[in-house]
Biopython code that builds the backbone (N, CA, C, O; Angstrom):
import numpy as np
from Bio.PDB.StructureBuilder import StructureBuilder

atoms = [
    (1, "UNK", "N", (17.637, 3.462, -27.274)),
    (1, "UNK", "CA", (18.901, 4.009, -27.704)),
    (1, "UNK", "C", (19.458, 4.904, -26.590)),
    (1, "UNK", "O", (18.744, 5.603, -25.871)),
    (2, "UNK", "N", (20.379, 4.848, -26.533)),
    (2, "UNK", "CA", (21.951, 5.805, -25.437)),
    (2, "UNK", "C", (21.769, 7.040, -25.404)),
    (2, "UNK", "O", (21.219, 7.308, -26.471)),
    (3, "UNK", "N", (21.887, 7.857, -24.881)),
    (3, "UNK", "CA", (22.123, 9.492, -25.031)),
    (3, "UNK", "C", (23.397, 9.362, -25.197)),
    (3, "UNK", "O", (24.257, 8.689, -24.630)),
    (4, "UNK", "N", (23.403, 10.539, -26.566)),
    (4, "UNK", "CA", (25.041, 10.827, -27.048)),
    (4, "UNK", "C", (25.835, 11.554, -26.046)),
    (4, "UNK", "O", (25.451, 12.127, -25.026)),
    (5, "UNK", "N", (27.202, 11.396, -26.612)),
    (5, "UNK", "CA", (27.608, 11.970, -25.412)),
    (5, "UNK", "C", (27.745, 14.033, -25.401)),
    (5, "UNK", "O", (27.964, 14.940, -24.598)),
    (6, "UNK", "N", (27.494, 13.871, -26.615)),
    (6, "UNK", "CA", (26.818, 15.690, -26.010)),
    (6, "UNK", "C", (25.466, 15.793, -25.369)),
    (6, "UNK", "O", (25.032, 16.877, -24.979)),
    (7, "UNK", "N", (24.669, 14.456, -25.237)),
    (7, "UNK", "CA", (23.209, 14.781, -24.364)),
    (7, "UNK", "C", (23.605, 14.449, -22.824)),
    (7, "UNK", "O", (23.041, 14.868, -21.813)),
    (8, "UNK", "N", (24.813, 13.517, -22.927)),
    (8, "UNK", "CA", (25.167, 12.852, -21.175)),
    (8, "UNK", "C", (25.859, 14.374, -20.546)),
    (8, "UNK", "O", (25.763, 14.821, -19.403)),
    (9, "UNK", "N", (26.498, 14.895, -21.617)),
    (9, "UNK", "CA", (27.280, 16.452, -21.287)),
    (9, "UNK", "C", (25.955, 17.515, -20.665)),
    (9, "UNK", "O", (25.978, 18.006, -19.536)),
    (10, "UNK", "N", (25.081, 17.681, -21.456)),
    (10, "UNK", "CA", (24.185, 18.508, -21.073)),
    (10, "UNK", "C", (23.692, 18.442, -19.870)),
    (10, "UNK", "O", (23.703, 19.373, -19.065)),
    (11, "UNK", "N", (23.169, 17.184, -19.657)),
    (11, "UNK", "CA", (22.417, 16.017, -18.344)),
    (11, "UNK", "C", (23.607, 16.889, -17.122)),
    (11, "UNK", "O", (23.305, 17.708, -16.254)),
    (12, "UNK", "N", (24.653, 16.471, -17.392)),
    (12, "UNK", "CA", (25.673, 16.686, -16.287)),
    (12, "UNK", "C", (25.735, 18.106, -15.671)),
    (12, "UNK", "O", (25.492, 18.473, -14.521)),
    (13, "UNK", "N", (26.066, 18.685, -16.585)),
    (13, "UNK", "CA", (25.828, 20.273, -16.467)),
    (13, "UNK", "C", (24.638, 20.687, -15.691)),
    (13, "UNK", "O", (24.587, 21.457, -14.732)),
    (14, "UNK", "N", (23.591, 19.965, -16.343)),
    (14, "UNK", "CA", (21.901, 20.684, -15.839)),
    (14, "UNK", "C", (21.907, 20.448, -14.346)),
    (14, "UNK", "O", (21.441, 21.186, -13.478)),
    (15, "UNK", "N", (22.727, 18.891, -14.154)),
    (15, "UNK", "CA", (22.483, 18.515, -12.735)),
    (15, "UNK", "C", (23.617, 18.980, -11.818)),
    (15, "UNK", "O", (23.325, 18.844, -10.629)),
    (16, "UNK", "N", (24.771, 19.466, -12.035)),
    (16, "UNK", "CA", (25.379, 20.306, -11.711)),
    (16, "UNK", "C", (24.786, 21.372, -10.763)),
    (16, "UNK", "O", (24.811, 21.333, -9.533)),
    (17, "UNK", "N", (24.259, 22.311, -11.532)),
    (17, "UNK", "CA", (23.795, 23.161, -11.347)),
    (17, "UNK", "C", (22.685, 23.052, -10.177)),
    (17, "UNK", "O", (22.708, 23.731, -9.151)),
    (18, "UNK", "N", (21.260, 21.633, -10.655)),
    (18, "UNK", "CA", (20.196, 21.652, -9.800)),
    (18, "UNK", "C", (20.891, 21.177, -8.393)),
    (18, "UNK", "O", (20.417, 21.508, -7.306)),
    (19, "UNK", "N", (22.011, 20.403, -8.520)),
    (19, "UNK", "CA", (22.622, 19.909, -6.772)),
    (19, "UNK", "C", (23.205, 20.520, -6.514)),
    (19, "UNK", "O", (23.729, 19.986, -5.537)),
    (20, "UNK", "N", (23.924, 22.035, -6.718)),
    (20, "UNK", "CA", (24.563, 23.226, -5.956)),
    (20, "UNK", "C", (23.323, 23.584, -5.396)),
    (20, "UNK", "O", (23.270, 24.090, -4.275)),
    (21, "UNK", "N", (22.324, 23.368, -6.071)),
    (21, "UNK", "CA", (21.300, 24.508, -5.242)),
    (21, "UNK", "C", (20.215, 23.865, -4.177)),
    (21, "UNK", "O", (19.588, 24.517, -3.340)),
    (22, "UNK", "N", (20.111, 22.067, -4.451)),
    (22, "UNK", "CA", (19.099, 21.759, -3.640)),
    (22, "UNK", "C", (20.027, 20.535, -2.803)),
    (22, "UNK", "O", (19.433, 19.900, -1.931)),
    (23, "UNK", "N", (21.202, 20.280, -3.028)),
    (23, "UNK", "CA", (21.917, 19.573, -1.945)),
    (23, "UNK", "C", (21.647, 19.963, -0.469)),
    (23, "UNK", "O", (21.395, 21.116, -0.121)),
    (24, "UNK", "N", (21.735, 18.710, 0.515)),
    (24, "UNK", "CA", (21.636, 19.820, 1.738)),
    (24, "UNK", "C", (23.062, 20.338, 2.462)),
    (24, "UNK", "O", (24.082, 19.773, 2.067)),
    (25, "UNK", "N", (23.151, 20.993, 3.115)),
    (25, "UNK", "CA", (24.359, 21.461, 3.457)),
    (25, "UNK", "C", (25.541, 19.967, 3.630)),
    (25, "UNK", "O", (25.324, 18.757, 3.694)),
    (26, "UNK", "N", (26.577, 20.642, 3.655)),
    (26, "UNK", "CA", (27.756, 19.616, 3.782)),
    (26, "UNK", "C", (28.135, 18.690, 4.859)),
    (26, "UNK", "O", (28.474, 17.511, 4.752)),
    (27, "UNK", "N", (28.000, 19.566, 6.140)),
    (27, "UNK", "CA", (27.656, 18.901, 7.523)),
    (27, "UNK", "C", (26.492, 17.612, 7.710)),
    (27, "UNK", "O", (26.627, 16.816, 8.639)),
    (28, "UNK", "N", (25.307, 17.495, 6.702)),
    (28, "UNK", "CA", (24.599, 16.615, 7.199)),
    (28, "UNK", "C", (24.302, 15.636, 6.193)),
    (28, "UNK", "O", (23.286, 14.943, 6.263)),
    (29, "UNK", "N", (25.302, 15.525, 5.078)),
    (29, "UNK", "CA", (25.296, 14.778, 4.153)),
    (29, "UNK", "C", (25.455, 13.863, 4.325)),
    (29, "UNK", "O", (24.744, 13.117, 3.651)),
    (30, "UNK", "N", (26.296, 13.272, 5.149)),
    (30, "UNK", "CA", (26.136, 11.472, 5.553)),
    (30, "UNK", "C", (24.766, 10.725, 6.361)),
    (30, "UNK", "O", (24.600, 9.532, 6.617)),
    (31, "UNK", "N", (23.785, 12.019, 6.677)),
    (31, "UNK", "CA", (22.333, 11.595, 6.977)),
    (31, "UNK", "C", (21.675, 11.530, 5.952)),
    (31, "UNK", "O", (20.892, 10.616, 5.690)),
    (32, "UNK", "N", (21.989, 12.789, 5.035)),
    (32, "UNK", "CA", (20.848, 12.415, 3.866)),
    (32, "UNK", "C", (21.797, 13.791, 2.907)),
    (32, "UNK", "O", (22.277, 14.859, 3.288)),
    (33, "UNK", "N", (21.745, 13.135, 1.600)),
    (33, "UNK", "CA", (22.110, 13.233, 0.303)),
    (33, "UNK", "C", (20.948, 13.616, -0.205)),
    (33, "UNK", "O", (19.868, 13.808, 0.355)),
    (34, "UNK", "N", (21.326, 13.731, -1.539)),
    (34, "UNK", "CA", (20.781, 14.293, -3.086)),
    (34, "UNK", "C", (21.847, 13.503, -4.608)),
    (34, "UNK", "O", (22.820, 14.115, -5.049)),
    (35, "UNK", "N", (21.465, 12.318, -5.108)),
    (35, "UNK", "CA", (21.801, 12.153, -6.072)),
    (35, "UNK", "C", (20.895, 12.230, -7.091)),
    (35, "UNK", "O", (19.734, 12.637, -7.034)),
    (36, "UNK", "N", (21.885, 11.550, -8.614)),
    (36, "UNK", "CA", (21.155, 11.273, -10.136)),
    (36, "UNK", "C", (22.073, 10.331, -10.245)),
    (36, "UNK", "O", (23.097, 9.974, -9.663)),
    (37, "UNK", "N", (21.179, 9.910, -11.493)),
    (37, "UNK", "CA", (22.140, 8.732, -12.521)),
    (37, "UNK", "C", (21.428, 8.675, -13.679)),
    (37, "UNK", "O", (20.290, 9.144, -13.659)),
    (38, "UNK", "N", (21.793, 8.269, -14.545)),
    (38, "UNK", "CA", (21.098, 7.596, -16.168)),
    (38, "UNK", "C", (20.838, 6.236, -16.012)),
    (38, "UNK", "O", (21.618, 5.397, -15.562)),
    (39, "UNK", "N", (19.661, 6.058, -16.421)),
    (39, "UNK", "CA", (18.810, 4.643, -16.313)),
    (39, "UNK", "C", (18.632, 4.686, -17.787)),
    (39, "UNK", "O", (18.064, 5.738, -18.079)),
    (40, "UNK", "N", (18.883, 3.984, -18.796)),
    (40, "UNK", "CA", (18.922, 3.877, -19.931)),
    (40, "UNK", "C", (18.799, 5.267, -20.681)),
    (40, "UNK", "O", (19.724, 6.014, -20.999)),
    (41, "UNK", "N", (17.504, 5.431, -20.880)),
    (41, "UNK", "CA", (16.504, 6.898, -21.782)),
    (41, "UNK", "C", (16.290, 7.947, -20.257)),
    (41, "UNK", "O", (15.994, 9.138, -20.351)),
    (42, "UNK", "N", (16.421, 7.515, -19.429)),
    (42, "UNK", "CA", (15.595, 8.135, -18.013)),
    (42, "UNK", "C", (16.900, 8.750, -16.948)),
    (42, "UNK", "O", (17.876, 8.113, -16.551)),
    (43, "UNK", "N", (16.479, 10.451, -16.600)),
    (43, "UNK", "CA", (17.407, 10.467, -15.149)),
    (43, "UNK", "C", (16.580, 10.238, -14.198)),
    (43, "UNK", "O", (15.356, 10.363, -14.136)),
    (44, "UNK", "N", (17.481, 9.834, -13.338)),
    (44, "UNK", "CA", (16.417, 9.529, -11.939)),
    (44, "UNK", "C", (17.411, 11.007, -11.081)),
    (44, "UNK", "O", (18.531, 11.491, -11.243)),
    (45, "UNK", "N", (16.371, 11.253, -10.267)),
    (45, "UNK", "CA", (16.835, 12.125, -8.825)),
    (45, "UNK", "C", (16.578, 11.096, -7.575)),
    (45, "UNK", "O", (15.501, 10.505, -7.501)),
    (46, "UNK", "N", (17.578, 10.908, -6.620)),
    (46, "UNK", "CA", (16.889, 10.003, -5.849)),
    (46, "UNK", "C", (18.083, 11.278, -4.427)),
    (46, "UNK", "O", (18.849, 12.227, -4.592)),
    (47, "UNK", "N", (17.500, 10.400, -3.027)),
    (47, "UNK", "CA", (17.526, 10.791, -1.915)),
    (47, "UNK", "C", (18.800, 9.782, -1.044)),
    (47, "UNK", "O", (18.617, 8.572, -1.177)),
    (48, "UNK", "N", (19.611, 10.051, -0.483)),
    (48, "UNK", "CA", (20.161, 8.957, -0.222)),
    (48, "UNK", "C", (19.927, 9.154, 1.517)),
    (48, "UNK", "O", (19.341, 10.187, 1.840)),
    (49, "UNK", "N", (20.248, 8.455, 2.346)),
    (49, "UNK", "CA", (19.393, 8.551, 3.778)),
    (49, "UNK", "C", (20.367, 7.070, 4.596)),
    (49, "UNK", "O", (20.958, 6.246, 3.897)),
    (50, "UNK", "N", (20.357, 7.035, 5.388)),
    (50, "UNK", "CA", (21.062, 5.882, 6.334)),
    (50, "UNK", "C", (20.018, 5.071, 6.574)),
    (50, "UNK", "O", (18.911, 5.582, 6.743)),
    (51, "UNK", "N", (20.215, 3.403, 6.641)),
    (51, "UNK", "CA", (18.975, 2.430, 6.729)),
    (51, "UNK", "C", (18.776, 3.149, 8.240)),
    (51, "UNK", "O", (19.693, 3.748, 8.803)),
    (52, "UNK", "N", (17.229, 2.967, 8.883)),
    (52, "UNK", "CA", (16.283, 2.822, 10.222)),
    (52, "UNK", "C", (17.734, 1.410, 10.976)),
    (52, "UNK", "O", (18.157, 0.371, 10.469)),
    (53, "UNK", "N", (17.929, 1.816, 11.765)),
    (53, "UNK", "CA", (18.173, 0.837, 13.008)),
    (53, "UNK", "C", (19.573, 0.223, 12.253)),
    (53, "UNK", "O", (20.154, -0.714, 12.801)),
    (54, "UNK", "N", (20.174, 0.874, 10.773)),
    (54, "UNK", "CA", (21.861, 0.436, 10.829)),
    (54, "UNK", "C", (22.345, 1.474, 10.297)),
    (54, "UNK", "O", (22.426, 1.251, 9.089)),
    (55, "UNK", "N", (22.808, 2.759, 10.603)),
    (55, "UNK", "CA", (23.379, 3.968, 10.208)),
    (55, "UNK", "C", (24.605, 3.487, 9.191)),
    (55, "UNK", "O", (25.038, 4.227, 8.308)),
    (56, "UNK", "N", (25.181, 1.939, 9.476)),
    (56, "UNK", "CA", (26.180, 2.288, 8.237)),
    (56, "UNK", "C", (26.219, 1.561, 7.261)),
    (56, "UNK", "O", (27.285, 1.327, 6.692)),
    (57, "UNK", "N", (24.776, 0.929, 6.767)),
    (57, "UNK", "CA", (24.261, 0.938, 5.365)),
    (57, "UNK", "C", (23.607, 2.436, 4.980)),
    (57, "UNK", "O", (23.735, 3.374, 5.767)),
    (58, "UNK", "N", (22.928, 2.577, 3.766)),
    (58, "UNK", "CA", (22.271, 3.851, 2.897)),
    (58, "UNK", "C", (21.156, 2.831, 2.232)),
    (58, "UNK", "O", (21.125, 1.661, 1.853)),
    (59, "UNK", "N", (20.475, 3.687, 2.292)),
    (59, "UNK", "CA", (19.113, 3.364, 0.829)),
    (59, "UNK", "C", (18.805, 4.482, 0.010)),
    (59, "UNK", "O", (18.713, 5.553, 0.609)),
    (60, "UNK", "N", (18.609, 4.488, -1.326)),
    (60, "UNK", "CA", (17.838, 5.043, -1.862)),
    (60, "UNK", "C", (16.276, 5.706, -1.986)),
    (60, "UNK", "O", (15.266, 5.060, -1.703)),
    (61, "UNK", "N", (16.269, 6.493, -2.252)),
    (61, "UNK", "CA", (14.562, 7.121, -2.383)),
    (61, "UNK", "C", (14.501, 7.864, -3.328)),
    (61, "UNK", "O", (15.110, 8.932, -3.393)),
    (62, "UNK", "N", (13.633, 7.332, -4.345)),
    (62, "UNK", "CA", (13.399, 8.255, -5.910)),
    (62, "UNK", "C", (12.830, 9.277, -5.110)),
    (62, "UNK", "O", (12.262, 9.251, -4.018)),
    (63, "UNK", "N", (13.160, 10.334, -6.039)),
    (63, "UNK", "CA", (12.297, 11.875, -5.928)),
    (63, "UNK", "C", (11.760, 12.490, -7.418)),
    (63, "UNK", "O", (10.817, 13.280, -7.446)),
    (64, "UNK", "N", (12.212, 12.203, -8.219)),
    (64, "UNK", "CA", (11.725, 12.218, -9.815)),
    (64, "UNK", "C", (12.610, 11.833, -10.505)),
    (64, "UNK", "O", (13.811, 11.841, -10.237)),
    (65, "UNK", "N", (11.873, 11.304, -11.855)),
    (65, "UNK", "CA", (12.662, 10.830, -13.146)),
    (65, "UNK", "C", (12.145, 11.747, -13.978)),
    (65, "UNK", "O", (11.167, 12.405, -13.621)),
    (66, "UNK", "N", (12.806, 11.946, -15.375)),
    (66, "UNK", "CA", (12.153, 11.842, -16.819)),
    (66, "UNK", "C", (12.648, 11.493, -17.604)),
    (66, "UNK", "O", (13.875, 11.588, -17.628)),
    (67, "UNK", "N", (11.964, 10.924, -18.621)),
    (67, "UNK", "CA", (12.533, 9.850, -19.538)),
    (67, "UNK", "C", (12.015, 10.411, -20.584)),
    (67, "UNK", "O", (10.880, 10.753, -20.915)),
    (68, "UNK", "N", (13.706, 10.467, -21.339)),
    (68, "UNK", "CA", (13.556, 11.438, -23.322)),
    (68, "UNK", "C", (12.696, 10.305, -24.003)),
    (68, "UNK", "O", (12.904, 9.093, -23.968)),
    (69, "UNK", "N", (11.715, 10.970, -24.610)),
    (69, "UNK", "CA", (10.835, 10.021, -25.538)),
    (69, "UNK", "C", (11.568, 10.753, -26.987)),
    (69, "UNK", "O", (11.067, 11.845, -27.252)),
    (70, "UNK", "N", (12.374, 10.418, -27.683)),
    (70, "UNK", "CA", (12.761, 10.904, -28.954)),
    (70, "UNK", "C", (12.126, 11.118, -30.375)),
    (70, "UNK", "O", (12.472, 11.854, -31.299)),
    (71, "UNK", "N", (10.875, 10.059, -30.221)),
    (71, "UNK", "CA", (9.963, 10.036, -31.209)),
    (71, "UNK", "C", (9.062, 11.743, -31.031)),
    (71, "UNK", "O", (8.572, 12.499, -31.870)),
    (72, "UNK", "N", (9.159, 11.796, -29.742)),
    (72, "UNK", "CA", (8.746, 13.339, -29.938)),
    (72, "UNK", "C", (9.185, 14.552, -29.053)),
    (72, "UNK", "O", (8.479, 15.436, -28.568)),
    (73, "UNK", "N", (10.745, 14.334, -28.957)),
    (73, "UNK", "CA", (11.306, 15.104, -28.171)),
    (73, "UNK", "C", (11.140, 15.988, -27.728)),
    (73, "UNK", "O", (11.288, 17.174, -28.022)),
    (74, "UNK", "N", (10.628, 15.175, -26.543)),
    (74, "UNK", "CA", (10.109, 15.644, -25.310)),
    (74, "UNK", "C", (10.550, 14.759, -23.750)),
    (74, "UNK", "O", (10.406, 13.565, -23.487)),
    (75, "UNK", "N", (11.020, 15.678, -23.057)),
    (75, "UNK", "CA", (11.120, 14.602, -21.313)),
    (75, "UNK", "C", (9.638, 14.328, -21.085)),
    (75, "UNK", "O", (8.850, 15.258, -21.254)),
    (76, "UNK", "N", (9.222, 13.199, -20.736)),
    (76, "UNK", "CA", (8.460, 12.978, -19.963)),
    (76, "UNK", "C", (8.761, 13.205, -18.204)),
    (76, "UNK", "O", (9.797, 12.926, -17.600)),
    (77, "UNK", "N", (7.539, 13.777, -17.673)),
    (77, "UNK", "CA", (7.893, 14.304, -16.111)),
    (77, "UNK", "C", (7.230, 12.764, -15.139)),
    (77, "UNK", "O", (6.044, 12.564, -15.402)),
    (78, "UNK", "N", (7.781, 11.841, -14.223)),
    (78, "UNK", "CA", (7.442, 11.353, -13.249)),
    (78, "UNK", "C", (7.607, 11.767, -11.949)),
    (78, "UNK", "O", (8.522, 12.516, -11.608)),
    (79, "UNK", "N", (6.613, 11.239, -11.056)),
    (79, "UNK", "CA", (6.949, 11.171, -9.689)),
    (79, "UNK", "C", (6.788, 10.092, -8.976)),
    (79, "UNK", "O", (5.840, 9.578, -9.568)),
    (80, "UNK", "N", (7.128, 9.184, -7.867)),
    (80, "UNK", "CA", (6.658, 8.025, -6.974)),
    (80, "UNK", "C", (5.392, 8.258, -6.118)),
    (80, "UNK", "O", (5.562, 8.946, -5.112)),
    (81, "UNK", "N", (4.197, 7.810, -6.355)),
    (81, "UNK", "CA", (4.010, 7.329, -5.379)),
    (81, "UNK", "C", (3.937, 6.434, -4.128)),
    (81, "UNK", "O", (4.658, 5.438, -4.186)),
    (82, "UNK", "N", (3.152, 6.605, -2.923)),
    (82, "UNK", "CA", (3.126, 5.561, -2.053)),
    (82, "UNK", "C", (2.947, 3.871, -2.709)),
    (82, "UNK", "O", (3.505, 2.995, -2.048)),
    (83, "UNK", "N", (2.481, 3.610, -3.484)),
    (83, "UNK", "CA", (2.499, 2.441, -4.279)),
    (83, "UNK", "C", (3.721, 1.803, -4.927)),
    (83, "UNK", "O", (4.013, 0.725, -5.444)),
    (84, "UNK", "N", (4.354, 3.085, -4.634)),
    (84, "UNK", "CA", (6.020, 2.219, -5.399)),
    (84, "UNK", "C", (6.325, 2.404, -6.856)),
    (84, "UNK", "O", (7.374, 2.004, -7.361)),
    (85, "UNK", "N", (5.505, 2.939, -7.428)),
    (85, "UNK", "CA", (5.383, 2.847, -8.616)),
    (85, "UNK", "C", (5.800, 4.498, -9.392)),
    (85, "UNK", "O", (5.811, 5.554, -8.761)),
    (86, "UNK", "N", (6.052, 4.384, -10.577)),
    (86, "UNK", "CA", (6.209, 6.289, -10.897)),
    (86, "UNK", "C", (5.017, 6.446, -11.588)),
    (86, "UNK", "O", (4.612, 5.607, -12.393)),
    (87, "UNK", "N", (4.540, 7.288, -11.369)),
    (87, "UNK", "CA", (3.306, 8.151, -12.333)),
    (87, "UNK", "C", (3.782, 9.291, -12.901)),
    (87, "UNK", "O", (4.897, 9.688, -12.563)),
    (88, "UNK", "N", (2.951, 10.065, -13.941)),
    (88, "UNK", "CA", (3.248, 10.832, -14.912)),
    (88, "UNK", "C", (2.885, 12.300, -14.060)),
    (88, "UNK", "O", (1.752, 12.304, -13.577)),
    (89, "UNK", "N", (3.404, 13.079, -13.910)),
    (89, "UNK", "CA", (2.697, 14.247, -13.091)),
    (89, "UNK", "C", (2.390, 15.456, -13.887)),
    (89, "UNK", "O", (2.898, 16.379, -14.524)),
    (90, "UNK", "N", (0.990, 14.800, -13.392)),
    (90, "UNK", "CA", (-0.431, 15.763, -14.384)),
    (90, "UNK", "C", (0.061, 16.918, -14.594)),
    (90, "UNK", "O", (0.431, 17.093, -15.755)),
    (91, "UNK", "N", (0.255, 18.111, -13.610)),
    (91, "UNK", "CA", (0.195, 19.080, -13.528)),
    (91, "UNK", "C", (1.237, 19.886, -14.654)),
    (91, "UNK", "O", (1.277, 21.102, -14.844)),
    (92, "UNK", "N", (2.325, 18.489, -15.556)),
    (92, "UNK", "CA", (3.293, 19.001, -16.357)),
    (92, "UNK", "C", (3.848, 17.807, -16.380)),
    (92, "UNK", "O", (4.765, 17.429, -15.652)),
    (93, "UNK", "N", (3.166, 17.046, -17.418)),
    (93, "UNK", "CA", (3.544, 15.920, -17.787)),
    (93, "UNK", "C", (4.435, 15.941, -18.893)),
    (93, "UNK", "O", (4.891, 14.852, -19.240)),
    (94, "UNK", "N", (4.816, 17.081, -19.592)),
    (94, "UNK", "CA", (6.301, 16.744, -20.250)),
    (94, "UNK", "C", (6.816, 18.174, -20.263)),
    (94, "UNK", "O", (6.199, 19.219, -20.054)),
    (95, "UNK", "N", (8.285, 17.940, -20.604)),
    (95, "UNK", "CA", (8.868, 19.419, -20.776)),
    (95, "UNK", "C", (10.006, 19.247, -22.230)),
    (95, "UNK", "O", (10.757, 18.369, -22.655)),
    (96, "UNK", "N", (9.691, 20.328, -22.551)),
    (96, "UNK", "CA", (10.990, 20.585, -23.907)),
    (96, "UNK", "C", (12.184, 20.339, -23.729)),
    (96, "UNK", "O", (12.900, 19.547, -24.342)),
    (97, "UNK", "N", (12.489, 21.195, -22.660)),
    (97, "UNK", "CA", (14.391, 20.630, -22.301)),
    (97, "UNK", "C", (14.266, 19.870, -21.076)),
    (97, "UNK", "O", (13.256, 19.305, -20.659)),
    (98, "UNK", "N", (15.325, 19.920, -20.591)),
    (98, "UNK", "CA", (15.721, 18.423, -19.399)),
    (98, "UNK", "C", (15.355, 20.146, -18.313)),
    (98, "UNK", "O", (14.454, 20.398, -17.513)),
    (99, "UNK", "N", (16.395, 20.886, -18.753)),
    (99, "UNK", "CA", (16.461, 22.127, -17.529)),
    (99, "UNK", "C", (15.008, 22.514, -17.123)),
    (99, "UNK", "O", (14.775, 23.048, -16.039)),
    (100, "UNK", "N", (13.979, 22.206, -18.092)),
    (100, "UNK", "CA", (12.036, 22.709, -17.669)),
    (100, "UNK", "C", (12.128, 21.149, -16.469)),
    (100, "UNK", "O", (12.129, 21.326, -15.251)),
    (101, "UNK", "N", (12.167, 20.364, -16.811)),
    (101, "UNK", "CA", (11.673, 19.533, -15.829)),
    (101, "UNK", "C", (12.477, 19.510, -14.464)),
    (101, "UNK", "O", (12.018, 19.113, -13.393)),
    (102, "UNK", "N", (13.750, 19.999, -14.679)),
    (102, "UNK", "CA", (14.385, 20.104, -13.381)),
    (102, "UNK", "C", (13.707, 21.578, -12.729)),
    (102, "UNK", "O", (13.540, 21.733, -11.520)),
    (103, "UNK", "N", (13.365, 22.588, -13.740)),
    (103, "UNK", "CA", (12.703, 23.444, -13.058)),
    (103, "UNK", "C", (11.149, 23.322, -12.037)),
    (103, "UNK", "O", (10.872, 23.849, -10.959)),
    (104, "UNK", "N", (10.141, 22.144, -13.173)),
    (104, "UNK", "CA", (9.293, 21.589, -12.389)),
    (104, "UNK", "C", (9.369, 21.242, -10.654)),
    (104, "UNK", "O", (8.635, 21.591, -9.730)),
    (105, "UNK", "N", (10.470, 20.490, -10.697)),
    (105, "UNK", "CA", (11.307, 19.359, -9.621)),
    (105, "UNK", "C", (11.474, 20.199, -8.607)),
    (105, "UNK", "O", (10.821, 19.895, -7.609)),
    (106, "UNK", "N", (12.159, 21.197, -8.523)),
    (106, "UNK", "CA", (12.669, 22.352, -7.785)),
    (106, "UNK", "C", (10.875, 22.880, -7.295)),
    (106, "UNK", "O", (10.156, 22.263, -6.510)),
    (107, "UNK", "N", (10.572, 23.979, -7.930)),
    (107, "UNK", "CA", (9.668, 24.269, -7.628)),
    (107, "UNK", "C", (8.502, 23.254, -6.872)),
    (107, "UNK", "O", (8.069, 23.293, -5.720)),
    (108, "UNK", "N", (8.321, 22.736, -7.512)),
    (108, "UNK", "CA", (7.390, 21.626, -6.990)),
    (108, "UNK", "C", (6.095, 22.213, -6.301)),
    (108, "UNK", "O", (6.207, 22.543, -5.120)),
    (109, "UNK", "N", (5.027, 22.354, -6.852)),
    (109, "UNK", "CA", (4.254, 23.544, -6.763)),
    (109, "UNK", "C", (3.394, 22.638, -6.101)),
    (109, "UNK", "O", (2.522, 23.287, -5.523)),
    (110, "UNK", "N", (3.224, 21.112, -5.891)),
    (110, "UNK", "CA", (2.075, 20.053, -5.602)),
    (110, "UNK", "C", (2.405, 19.260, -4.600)),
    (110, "UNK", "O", (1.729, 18.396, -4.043)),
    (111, "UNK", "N", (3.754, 19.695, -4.357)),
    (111, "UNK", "CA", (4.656, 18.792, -3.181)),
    (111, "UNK", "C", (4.699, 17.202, -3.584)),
    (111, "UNK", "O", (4.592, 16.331, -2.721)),
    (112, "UNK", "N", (4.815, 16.998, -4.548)),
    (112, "UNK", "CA", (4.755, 15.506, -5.177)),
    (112, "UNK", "C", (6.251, 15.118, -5.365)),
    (112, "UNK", "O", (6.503, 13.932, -5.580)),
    (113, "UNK", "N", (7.403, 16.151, -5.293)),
    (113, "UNK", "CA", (8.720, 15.299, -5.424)),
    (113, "UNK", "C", (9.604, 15.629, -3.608)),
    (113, "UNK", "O", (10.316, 14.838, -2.990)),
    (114, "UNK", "N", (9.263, 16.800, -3.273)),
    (114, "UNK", "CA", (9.836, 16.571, -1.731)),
    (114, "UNK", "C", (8.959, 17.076, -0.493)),
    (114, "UNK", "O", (9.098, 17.802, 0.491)),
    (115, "UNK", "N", (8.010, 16.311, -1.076)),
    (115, "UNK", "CA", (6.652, 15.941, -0.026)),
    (115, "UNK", "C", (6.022, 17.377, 0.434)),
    (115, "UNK", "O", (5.046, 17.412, 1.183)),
]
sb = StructureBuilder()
sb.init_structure("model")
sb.init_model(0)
sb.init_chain("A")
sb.init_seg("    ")
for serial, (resi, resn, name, xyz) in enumerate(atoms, 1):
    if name == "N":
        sb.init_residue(resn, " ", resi, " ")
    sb.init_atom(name, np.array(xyz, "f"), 0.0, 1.0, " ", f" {name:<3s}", serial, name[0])
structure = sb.get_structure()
């Protein structure tokens, strides 16, 4: 199921807030970014960066998701590893509001979302 649109409101706001503070400056944003988006139940944070050897394509790079489990509302916390894959990150594998896991993200006490 969709997030209503007072949960897409909240989402927006929260991330608002986390990309005033962890964007990188304005000058070097066409090297490398800081986005989100909604993936069904899930935000993603991803990295945006210029392809190796063609500066005027971009790629993506997850940096964390979490995905509302509603049956027990709660975010679940991911991170990528080298495998490609997202794992659950132990250290705070879920949070109450969306704003705890963006607080996780930020902090990042394990270096598991910006290395």
């Amino acid at each position: 199921m969709a997030f209503t649109a007072s949960q897409i409101a909240d989402i927006e706001a929260a991330m608002v807030d986390f990309l005033a503070r962890r964007r990188p400056p304005a000058e070097i944003r066409d090297r490398l970014d800081l986005a989100w988006r909604i993936e069904d139940q899930s935000v993603v944070i991803f990295s945006i960066h210029p392809l190796w050897g063609d500066a005027s394509q971009h790629t993506e790079e997850p940096v964390a998701k979490a995905t509302y489990v509603r049956s027990i509302n709660r975010w679940r916390v991911y991170w990528q590893r080298a495998d490609l894959k997202w794992h659950g990150y132990e250290p705070h594998p879920q949070a109450v509001f969306f704003e705890e896991f963006l607080a996780v993200v930020d902090e990042d006490k394990h270096c598991c979302f910006w290395g």
